[in-house]
N, C-alpha and C positions, 0 to 999 in steps of 0.2 A: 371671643377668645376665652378657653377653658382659663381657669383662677390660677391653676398650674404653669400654663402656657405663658400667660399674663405675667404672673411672677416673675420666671426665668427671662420674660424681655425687659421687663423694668428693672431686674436686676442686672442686665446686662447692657443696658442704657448706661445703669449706675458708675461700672465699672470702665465703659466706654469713655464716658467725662473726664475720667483720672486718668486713664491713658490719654488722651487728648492734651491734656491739662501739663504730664507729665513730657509732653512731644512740644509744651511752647505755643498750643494752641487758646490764646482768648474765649472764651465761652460769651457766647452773646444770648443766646436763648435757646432753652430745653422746650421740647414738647412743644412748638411756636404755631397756632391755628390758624388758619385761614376759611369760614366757613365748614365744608369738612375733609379740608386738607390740613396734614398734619407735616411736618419736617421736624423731625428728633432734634436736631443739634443746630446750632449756628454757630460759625465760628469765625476767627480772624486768626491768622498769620503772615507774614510775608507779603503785607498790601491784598492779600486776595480775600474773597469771604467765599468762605465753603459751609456750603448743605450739606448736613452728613444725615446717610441713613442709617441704624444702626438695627442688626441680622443679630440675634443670639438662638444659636443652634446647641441641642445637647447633641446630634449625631449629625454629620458630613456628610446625606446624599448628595445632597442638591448640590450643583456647581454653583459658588459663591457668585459667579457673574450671574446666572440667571436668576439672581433672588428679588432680582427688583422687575416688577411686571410692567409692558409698557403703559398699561392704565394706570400703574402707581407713579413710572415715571411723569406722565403728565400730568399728573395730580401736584408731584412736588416743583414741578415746572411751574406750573401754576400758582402756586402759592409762594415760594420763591419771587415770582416777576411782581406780584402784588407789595409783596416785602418790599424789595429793590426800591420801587415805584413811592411806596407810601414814606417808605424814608430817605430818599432821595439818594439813593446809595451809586457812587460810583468807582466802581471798583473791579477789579477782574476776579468773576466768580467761578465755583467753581462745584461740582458733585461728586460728592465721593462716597464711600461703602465702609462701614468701618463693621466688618466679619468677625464677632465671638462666637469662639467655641467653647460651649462649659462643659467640662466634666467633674466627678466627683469632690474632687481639689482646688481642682484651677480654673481661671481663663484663660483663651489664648487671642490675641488680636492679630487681625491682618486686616491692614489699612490699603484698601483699593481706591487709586486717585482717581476722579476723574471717570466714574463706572460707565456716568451717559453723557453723551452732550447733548445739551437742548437742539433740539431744531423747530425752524416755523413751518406749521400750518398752512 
């Protein structure tokens, strides 16, 4: 990823958190590894724990639902289940999309519940 590019999603991570944060969402773990799967956000609200992806766009082609590819979906599937698994987690989870737009000023969020469901193999 260009140093540019890079930037504007860690900045848009950044801003991500505080909108979360600001929605009553727990923060459990930023940037959380699995080999080389990665999931941005972990969260708690409401009894459920949500995977969040976090998309920061400075321009709007792309349809916000297709920003997550299904190889990245099973990537965070995968990394997710290992979570679950390694900490004993039971709870109704969940994956969601959390879509910054940046422009010169501002951010803007839109929080997509639930983008994918997992399914088995």
């Amino acid at each position: 990823m260009s140093g540019n590019r890079q930037k504007t999603g860690k900045d848009g991570e950044q801003k991500a958190l505080s909108y979360l944060i600001k929605k009553n969402y727990q923060i459990i773990e930023t940037n959380w590894r699995h080999q080389k799967c990665e999931i941005d956000i972990i969260a708690f609200k409401n009894k459920e724990l949500v995977f969040f992806e976090v998309k920061t766009r400075t321009n709007s082609i792309i349809s916000q639902e297709n920003l997550i590819s299904i190889a990245q979906q099973k990537r965070i599937i995968y990394a997710a289940d290992y979570y679950i698994n390694k900490n004993k987690i039971d709870l109704n989870i969940r994956f969601d999309l959390i879509y910054v737009e940046k422009d010169l000023k501002s951010f803007k969020f839109t929080h997509h519940k639930e983008i994918f469901i997992p399914t088995i193999d």
